[in-house]
C-alpha positions as CSV (number, residue, x, y, z in Angstrom):
1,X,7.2,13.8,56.5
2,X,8.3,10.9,53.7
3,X,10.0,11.1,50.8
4,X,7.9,11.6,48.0
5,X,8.5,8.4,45.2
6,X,9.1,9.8,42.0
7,X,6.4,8.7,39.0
8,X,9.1,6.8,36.8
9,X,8.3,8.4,33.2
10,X,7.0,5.7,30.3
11,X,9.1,5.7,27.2
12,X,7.2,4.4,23.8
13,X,8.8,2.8,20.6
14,X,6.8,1.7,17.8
15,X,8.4,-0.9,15.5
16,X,8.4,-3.7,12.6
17,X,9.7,-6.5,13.6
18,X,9.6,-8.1,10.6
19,X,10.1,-5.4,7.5
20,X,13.9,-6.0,7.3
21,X,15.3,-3.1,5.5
22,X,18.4,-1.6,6.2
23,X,17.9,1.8,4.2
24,X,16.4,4.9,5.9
25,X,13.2,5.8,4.6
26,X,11.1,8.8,5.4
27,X,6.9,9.3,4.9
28,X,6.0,12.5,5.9
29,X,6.7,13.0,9.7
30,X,7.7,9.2,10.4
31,X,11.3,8.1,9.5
32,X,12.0,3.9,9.7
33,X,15.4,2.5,10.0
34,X,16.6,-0.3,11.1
35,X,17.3,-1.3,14.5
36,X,21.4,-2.4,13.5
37,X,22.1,1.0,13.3
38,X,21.1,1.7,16.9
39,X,24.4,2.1,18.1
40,X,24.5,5.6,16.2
41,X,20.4,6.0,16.3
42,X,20.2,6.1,20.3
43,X,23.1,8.1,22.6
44,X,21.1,7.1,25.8
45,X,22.9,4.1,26.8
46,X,19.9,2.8,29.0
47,X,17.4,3.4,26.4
48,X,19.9,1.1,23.9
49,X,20.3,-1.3,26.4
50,X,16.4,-1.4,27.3
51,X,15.2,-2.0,23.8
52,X,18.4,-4.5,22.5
53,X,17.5,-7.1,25.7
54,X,13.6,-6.3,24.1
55,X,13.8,-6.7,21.0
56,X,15.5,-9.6,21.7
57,X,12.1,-11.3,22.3
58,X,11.6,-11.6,18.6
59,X,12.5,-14.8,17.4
60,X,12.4,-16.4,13.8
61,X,11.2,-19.8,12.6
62,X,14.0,-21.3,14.7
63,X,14.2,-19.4,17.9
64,X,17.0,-17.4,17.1
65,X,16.7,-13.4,17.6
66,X,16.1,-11.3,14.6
67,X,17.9,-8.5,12.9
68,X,15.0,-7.8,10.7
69,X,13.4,-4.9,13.1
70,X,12.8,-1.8,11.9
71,X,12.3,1.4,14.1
72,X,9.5,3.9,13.5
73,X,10.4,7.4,14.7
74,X,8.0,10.6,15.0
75,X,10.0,13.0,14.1
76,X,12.8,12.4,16.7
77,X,14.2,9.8,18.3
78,X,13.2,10.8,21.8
79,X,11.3,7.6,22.5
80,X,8.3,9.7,23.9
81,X,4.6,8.8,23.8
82,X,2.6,10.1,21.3
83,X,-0.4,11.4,20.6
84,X,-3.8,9.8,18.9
85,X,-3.1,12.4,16.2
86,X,1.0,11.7,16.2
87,X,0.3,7.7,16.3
88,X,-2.8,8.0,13.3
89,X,-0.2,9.6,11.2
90,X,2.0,7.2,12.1
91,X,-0.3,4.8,11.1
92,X,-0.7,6.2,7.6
93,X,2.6,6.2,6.8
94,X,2.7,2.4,7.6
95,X,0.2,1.9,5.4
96,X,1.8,4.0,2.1
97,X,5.2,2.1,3.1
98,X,3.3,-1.4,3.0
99,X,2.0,-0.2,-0.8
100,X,5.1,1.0,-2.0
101,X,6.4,-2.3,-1.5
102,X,3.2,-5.0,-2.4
103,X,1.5,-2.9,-5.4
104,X,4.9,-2.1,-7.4
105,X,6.0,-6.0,-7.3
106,X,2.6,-7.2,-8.3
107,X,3.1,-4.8,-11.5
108,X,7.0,-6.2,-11.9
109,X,5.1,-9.6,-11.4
110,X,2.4,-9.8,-14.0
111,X,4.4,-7.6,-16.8
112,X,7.6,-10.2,-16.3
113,X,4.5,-12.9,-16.4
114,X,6.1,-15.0,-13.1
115,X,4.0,-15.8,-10.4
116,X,6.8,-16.6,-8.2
117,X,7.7,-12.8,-8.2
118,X,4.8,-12.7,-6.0
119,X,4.7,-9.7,-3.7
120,X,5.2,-10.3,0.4
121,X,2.2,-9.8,2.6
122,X,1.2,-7.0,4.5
123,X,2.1,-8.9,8.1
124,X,5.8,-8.0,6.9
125,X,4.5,-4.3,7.7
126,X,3.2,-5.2,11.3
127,X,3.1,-2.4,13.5
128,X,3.7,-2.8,17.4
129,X,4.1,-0.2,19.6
130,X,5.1,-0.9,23.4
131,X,5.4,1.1,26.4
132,X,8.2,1.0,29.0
133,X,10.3,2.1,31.7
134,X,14.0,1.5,30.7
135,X,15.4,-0.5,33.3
136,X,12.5,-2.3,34.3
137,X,12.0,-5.6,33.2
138,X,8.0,-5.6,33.8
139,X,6.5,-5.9,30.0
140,X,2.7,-6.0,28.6
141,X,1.6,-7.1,25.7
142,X,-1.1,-5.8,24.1
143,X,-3.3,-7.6,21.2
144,X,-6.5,-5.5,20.0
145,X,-8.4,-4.6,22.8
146,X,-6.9,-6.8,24.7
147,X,-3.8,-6.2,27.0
148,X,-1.6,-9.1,28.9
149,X,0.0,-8.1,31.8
150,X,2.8,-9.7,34.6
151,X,5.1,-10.7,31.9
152,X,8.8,-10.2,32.6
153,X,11.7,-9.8,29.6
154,X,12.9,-13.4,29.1
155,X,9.9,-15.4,29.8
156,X,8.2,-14.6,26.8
157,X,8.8,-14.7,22.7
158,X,7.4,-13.2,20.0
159,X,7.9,-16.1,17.0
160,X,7.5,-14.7,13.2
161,X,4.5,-15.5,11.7
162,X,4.9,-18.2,9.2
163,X,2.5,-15.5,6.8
164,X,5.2,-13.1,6.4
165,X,6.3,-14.5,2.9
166,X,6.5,-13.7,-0.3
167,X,9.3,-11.8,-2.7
168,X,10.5,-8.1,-1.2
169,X,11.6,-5.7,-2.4
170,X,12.4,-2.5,-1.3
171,X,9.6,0.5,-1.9
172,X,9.3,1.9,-4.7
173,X,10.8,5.5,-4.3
174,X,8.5,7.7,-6.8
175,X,5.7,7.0,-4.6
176,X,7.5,7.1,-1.5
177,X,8.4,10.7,-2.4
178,X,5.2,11.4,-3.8
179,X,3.7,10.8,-0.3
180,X,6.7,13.0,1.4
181,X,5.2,15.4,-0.7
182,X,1.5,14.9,0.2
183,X,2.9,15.9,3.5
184,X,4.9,18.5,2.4
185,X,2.3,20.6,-0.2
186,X,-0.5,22.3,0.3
187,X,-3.2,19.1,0.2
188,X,-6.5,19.4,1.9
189,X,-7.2,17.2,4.7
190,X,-10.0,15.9,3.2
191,X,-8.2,14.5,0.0
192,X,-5.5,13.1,2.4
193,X,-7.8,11.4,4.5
194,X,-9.2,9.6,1.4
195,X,-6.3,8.3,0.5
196,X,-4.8,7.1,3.6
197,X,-8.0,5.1,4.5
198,X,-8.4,4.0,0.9
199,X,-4.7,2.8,1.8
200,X,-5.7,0.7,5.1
201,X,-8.3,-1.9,2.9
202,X,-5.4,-2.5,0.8
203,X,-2.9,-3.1,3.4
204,X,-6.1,-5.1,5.1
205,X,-6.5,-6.9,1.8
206,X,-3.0,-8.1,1.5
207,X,-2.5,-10.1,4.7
208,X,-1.9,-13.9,4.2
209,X,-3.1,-15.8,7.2
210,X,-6.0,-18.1,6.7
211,X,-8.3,-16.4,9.1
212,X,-8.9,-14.2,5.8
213,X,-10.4,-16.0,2.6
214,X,-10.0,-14.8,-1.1
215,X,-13.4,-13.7,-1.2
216,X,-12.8,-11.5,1.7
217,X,-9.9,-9.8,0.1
218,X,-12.2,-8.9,-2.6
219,X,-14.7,-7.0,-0.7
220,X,-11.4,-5.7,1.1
221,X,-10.3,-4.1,-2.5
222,X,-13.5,-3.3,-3.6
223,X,-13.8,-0.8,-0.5
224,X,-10.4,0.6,-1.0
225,X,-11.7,1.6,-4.7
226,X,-15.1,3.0,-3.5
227,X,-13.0,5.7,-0.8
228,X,-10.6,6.3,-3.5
229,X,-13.5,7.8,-5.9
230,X,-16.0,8.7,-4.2
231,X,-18.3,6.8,-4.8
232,X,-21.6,8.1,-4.5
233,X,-24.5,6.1,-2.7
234,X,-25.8,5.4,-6.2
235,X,-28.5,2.4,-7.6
236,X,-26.0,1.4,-10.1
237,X,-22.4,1.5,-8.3
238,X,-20.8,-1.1,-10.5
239,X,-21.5,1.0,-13.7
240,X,-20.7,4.3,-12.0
241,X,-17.1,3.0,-10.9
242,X,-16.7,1.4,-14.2
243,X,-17.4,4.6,-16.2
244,X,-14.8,6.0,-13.5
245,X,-12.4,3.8,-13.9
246,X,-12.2,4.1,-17.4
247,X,-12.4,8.0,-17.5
248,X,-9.4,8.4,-14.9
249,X,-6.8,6.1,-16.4
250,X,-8.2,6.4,-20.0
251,X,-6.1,5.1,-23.1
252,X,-6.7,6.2,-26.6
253,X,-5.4,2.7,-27.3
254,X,-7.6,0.7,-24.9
255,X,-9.2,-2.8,-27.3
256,X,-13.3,-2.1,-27.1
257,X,-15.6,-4.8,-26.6
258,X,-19.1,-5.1,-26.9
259,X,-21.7,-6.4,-24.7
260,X,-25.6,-7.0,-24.5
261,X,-27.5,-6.4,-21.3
262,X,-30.7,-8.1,-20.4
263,X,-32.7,-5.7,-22.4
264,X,-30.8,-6.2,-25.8
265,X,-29.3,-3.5,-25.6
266,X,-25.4,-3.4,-27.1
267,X,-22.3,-1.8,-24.8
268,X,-19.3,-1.1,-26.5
269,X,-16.4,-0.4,-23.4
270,X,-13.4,-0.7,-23.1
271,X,-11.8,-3.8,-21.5
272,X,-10.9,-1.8,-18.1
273,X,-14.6,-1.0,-18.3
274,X,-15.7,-4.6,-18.8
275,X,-13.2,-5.7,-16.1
276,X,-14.4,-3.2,-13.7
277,X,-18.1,-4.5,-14.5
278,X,-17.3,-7.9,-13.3
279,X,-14.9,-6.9,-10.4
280,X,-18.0,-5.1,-8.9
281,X,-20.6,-8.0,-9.7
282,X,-18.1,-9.9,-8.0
283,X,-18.0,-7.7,-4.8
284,X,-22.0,-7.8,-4.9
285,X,-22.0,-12.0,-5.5
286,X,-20.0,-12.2,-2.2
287,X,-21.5,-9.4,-0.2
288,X,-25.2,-11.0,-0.9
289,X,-24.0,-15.0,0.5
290,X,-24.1,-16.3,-3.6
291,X,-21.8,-19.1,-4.0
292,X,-19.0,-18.2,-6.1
293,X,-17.6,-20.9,-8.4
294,X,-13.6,-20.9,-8.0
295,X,-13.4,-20.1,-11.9
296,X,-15.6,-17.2,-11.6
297,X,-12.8,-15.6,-9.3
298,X,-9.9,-16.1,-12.0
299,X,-9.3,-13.1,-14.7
300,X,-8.5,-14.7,-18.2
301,X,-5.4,-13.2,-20.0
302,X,-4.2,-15.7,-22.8
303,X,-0.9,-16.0,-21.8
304,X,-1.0,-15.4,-17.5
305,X,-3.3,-18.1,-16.5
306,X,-2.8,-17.4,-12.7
307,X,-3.9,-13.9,-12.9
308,X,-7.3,-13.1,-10.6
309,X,-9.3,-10.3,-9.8
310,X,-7.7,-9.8,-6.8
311,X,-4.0,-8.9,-9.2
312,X,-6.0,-6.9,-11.4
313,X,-7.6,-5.0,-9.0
314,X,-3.9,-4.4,-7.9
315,X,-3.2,-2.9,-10.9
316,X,-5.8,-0.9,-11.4
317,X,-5.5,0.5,-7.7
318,X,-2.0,1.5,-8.4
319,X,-2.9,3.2,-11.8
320,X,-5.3,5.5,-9.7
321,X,-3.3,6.0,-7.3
322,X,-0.3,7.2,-8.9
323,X,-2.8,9.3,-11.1
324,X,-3.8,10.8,-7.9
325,X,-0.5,11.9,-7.1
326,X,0.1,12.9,-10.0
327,X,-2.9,15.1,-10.6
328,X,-1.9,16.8,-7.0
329,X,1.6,17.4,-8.8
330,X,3.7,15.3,-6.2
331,X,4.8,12.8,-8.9
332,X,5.7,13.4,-12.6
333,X,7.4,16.0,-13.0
334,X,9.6,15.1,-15.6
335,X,6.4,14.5,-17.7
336,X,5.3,17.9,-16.4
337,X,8.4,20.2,-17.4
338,X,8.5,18.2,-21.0
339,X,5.3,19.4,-21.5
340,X,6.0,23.0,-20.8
341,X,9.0,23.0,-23.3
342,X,7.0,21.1,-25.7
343,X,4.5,24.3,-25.4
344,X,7.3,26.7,-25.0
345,X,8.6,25.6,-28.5
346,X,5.0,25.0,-30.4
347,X,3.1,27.3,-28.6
348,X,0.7,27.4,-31.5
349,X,0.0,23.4,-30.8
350,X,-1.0,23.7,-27.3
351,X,-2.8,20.9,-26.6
352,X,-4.0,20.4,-22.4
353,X,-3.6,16.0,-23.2
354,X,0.0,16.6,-23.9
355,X,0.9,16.2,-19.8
356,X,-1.3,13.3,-19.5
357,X,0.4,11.7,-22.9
358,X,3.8,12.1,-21.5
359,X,2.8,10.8,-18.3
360,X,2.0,7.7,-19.5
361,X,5.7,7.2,-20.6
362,X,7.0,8.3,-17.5
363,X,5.0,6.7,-15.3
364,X,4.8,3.3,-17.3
365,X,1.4,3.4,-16.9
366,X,0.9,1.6,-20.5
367,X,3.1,-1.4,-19.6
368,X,0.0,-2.8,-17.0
369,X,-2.3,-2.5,-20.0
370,X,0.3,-3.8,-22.4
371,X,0.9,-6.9,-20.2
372,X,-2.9,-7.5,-19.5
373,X,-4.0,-7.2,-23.0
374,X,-5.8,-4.0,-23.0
375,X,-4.3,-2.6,-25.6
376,X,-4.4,-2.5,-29.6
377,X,-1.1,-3.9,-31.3
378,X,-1.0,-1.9,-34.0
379,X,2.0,0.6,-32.2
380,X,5.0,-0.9,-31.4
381,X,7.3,0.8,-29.0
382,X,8.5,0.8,-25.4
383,X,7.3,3.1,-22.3
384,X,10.3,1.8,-20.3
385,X,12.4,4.5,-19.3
């Protein structure tokens, strides 16, 4: 009888070769760090070598291997293959990661008023998973649907895109934990799941190759509001997700304009309303082939003459979003336990806005208004903490 050939197990690492952190961070099940660490990370000496000769693949603008790779671990680091529902939460947590890093910045951006603050794109957050045998040189590489095979380690690169610009910074780490805690509490699936895909159009929205025009982007963010809120298959959507809008991240301070639809009839909104009235006109303009006039796509603030509907809609996104998770309870509670001694000591001025009121300091929720001109100038004082 012969010798029965043992099946040679595949190993699996997912990775991003281009994120360049050096701190641990944790979403949920998924930890990242980066891939200098290794020599503590990875005991399995063939594993280490394996994925250092690899790695080594990825090349920067001048050839050169990069140190900028950035491991992303289910759990443990065991290397194994994972499931579809392992690899979609895996996904997810990409996806949070890439918008606790772009959507913070673009606030820091336009309440600093400099453009060059500018966030990086979402190709920073690539996510590439391989499979492999350590020891065996054999590699595939797999783009889409489509999977190139015969490649061996050393005959091929993988240069860094040239859109992977743009000013980092590291997450922000309120809403990093408030997504460790989406995990962690008792959140429905459902409410998850609208979240995380409402997440994937912005992540979508913020790449920076050409292949993807302006306009596009805007549909992209337009999508990522309508999973967010539900929005209901409606004949008037844009007035639906402007009375939304301005309902969920409602200021007593908001400036009220007043407008006259085709009827003569008079609209007095706030600006949030008004801007959420155009953004979705927008959307519809591009969505129905209309040419759309460059100007048409710029938002006008008096004193940030680069701002567009694409930033605002940034802003906006992020206000919901932190609202979200702080309505869930997995951010804000500072503003939630000031509150409850506020009630504790004038329990005969109980008032349910109180939370809300004091998350708008510790959020800094007002400084986005503040900086876009939203808001009356009558109060002077500071939301900074």
């Amino acid at each position: 009888m012969g010798t029965k050939i043992k099946k040679q197990k595949y190993h699996q690492v997912s990775f991003m070769p281009w994120a360049d952190f050096k701190d641990e961070l944790q979403i949920g099940p998924v930890l990242f760090w980066s891939f200098t660490n290794a020599d503590t990370k990875i005991k399995n000496q063939s594993l280490l070598k394996h994925l250092t000769r690899y790695f080594s693949s990825y090349v920067d603008h001048q050839g050169k291997a990069v140190d900028t790779i950035v491991v992303c671990s289910y759990k443990k680091n065991n290397f194994r293959c994972l499931s579809k529902k392992e690899y979609s939460d895996l996904r997810d947590a990409v996806n949070m990661l890439t918008f606790c890093a772009i959507a913070p910045t673009v606030k820091n951006a336009v309440c600093a008023n400099n453009r060059s603050m500018g966030p990086s794109s979402s190709e920073v957050f690539q996510l590439i998973t391989q499979n492999f045998i350590p020891g065996n040189n054999h590699i595939a590489v797999r783009a889409g649907n489509l999977l190139s095979g015969g490649w061996e380690m050393g005959e091929v690169t993988f240069p860094k895109p040239w859109s992977t610009g743009g000013f980092f910074k590291s997450p922000n780490e309120e809403l990093m934990s408030g997504f460790n805690k989406m995990f962690e509490n008792n959140v429905s699936v459902e409410v998850r799941e609208r979240i995380f895909r409402s997440l994937e159009w912005f992540r979508l929205s913020h790449v920076q190759n050409e292949d993807v025009s302006f306009l596009s982007k805007i549909v992209m963010m337009a999508t990522a509001f309508e999973i967010l809120l539900q929005v209901p298959n409606v004949p008037n959507k844009k007035g639906w997700i402007a009375e939304k809008l301005d309902e969920q991240v409602k200021c007593s301070e908001f400036i009220k304009l007043t407008r006259t639809d085709n009827k003569g009839k008079k609209h007095r909104c706030s600006k949030l309303y008004w801007w959420a009235w155009d953004f979705y006109n927008l959307r519809n303009s591009i969505v129905h082939g209309e040419h759309i006039e460059p100007k048409l796509q710029r938002y006008h603030v008096s004193d940030k003459k680069w701002i567009n509907y694409h930033i605002v809609a940034d802003l906006v996104f992020l206000e919901c979003v932190k609202r979200e998770l702080f309505n869930m309870g997995c951010i804000g509670d500072n503003a939630r336990d000031c509150a409850k001694k506020w009630d504790e000591s004038f329990p005969d001025e109980k008032d349910e806005s109180a939370t809300q009121l004091l998350a708008e300091w510790f959020l800094g929720i007002k400084d986005v208004y503040r900086a876009m001109g939203w808001l009356r100038k009558n109060k002077k004082y500071s939301t900074k903490r």
